[in-house]
C-alpha positions in Angstrom: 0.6 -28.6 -18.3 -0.2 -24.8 -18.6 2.3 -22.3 -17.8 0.1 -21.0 -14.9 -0.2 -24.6 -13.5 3.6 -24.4 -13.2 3.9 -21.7 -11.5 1.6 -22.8 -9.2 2.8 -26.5 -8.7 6.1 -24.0 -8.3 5.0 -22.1 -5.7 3.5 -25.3 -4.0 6.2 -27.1 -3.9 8.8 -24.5 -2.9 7.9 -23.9 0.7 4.9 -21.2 -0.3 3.6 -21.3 3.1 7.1 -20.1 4.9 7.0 -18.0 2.1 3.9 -16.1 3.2 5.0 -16.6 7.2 8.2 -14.4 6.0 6.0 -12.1 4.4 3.7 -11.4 7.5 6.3 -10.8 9.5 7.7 -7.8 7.7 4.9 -6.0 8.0 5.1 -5.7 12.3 7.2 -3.1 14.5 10.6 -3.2 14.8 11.7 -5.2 17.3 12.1 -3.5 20.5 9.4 -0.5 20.2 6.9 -1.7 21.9 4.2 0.4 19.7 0.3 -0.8 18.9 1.8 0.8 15.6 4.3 2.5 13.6 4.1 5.9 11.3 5.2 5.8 8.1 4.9 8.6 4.7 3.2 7.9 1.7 4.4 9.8 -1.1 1.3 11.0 -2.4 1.0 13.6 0.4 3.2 15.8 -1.1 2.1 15.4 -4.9 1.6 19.1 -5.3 4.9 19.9 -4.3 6.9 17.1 -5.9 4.7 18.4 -9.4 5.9 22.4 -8.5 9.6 21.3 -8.1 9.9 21.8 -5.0 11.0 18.4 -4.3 13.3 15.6 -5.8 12.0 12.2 -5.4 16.2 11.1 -4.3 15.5 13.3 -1.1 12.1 12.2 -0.2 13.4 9.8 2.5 15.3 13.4 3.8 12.5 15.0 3.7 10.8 12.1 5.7 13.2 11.5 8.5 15.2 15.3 9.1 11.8 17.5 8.7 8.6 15.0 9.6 10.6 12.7 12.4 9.4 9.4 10.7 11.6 6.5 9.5 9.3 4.6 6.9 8.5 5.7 3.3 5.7 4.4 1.2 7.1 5.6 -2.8 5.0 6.3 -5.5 5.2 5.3 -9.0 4.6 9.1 -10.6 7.5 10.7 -9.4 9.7 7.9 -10.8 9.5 9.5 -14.3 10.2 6.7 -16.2 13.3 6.2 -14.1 11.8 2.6 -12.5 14.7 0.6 -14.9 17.4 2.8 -13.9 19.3 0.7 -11.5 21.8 3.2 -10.9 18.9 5.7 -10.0 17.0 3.0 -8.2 20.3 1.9 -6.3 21.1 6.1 -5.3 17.4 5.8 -4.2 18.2 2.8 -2.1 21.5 4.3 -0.9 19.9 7.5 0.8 17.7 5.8 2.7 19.9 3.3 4.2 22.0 6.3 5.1 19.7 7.7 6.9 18.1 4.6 8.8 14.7 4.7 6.6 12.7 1.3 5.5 11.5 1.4 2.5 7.8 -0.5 2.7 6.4 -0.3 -0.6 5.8 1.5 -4.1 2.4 2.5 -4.9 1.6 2.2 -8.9 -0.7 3.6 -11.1 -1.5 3.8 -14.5 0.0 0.7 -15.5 -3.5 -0.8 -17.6 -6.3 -2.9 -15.7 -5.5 -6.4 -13.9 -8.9 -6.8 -14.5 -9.1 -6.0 -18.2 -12.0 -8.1 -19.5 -9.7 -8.6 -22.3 -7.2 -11.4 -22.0 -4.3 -9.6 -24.0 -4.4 -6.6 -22.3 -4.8 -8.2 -18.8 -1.8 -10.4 -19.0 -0.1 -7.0 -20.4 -1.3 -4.8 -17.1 0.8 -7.9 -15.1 3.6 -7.6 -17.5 3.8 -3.7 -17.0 3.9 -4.1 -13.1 7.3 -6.6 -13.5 9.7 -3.8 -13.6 7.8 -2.2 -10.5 8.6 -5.6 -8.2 12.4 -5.0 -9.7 12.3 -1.8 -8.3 10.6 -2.9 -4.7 13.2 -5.6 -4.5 15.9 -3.2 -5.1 15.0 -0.7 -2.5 14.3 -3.3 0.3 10.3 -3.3 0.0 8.3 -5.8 1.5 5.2 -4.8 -1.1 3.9 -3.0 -4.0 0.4 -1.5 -4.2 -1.5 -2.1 -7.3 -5.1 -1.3 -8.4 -7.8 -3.8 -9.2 -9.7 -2.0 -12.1 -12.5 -4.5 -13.6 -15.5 -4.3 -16.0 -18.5 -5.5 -16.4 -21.4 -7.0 -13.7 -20.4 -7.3 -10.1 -19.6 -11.3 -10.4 -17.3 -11.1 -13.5 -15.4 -8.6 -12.5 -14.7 -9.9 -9.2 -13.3 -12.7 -11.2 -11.2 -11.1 -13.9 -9.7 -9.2 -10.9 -9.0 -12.0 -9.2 -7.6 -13.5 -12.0 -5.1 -10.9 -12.8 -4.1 -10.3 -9.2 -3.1 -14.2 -9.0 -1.1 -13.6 -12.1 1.0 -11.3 -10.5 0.9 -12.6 -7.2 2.3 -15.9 -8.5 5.2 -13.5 -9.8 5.2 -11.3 -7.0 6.4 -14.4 -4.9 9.1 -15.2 -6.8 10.8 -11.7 -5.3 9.4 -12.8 -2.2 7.0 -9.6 -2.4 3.5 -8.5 -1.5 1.0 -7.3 -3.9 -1.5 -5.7 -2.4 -4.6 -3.9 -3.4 -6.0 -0.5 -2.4 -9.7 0.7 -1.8 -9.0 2.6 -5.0 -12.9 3.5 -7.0 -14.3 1.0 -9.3 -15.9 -2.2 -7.2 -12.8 -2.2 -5.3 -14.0 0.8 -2.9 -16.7 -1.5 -1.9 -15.5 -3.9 1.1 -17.3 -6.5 0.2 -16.3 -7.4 -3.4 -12.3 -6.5 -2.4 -12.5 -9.0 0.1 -14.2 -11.6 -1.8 -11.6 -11.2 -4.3 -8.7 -11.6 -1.4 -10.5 -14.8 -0.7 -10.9 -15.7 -4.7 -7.0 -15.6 -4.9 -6.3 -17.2 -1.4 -2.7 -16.3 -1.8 -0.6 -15.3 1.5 0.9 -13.0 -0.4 -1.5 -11.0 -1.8 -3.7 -8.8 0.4 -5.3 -5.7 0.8 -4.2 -1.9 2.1 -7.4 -0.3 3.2 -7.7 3.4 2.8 -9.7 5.2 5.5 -10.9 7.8 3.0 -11.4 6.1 -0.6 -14.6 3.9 0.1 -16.7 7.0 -1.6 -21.0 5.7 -1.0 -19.8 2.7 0.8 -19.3 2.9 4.9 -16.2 4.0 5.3 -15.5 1.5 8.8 -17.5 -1.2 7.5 -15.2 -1.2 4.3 -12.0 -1.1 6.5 -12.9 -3.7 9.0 -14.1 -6.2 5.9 -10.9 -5.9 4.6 -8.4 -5.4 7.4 -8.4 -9.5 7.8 -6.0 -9.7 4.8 -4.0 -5.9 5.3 -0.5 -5.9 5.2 -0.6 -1.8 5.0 -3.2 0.7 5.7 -3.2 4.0 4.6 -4.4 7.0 7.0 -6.4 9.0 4.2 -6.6 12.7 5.7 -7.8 16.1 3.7 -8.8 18.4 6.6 -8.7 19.2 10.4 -11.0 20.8 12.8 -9.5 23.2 15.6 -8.9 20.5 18.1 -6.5 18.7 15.7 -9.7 15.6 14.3 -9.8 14.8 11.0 -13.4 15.9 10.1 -14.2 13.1 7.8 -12.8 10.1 9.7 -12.9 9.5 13.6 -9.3 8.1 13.5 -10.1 6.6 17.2 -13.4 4.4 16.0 -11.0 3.4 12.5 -7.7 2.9 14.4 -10.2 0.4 17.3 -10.9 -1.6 13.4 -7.3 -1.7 12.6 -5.8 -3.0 16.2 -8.9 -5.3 16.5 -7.6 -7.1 13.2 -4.5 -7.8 14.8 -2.5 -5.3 13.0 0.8 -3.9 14.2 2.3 -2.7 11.5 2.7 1.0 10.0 0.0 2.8 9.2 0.7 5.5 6.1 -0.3 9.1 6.1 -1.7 10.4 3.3 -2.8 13.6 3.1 -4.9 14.7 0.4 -6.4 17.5 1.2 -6.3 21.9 0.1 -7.4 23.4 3.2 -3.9 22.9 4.6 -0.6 22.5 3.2 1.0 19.5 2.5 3.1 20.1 5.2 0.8 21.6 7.6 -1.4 18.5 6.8 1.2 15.6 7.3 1.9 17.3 11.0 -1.5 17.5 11.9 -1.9 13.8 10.6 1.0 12.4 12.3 0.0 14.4 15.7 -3.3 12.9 15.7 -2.0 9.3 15.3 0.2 10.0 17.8 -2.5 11.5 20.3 -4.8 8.6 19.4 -2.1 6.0 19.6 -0.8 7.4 23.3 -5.1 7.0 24.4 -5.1 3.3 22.6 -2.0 2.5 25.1 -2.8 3.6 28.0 
């Protein structure tokens, strides 16, 4: 028997579905606050000023809680520096977020080579890069780590080498009781369509999707979210720039956050600003306003 077939007959056999029952639960409210949904920080927002120095990676959970109000943190994989295998630094990492009552949700990673690599040897590599990521997650108290599904080829095959390499490392992903989860990110996997056919291609409750309001490019950007929302365990509130009543001008946050809640999703939703017009900091507080505002109007 394959090596794959093990794991699989592993995962079987070891109580996989309460597996994925734990999983889905992590990603709701904390008890108690009665929200549709919660607010969390991606990261990525403040790229510019985490590249100018302007901001260590240790006090991004600081940064987060004392000067944005928000108690969830989505990390990303740039501003590790080739730190991931540090436990020490991972632990400190860990440490200052605990300290200052912050979940850590998830790690988003890049540039670690193509799950869907038509090549074999370089596909099975791409999973073997993202091992020391789930380390990390696991470390910090994540419930997920974002990855990319980059293919090539016709439409077909590279929904299937996709879905191949995301199985891979969904299979390990279980074993720290971690999501993997893909984002609308270019490539076939900003069309709705194909992400969610590879969801259903790997038909593992642990691996699922974090739609993007903003990445979907040609393809409708609410079509793409509500064809993958049925398998999100994240979503991302993609924002670059705001008109003078406080709307994003590219997304109308009230018709995309109707998708999300319609999914039955009650978990955090990310901001991720990403725009110039504003700064980083100007546009995570009009972002976080607006899902306030909008979240207040979907309550009431």
């Amino acid at each position: 028997m394959s090596e794959l077939m093990n794991r699989r007959r592993f995962i079987k056999t070891a109580g996989w579905g309460a597996v994925g029952l734990a999983f889905a639960a992590k990603t709701l409210p904390a008890a108690g606050k009665g929200n549709l949904f919660e607010i969390s920080l991606g990261e990525y927002s403040l790229h510019r000023t985490l590249a100018a120095g302007k901001l260590d990676h240790l006090d991004f959970a600081k940064v987060t809680k004392e000067v944005y109000g928000i108690d969830a943190v989505e990390f990303w994989s740039g501003p590790f520096n080739g730190r991931v295998e540090d436990i020490s630094y991972v632990a400190d990492l860990k440490a200052r977020s605990a300290d200052l009552g912050v979940k850590n949700l998830l790690i988003l990673v890049d540039g670690e080579g193509n799950l869907g690599d038509p090549d074999e040897a370089k596909r099975q590599k791409a999973v073997d890069n993202h091992k020391k990521w789930l380390e990390a997650a696991k470390t910090l108290g994540c419930e997920s780590i974002r990855v990319n599904a980059r293919s090539r080829g016709e439409y077909d095959e590279q929904l299937k080498l996709a879905a191949d390499g995301l199985r891979r490392l969904s299979e390990l992903g279980a074993s720290y009781r971690l999501n993997v989860i893909v984002e609308n990110h270019g490539g076939l996997s900003s069309n709705g369509k194909w992400l969610a056919s590879v969801m259903k291609t790997v038909n593992l409750p642990n691996c699922g999707t974090l739609p993007d309001f903003g990445n979907f490019h040609e393809y409708d950007r609410y079509l793409g979210v509500k064809e993958t929302m049925p398998f999100a365990k994240a979503v991302s509130a993609k924002s670059h720039e705001f008109d003078e009543d406080g709307n994003e001008v590219r997304t109308d946050y009230r018709k995309m956050m109707k998708i999300v809640l319609a999914a039955n999703y009650h978990g955090y939703v990310g901001i991720e600003y990403e725009g110039r017009k504003h700064s980083e900091d100007e546009g995570i507080k009009l972002t976080k306003k607006l899902l306030e505002t909008v979240r207040a109007e979907l309550s009431a």
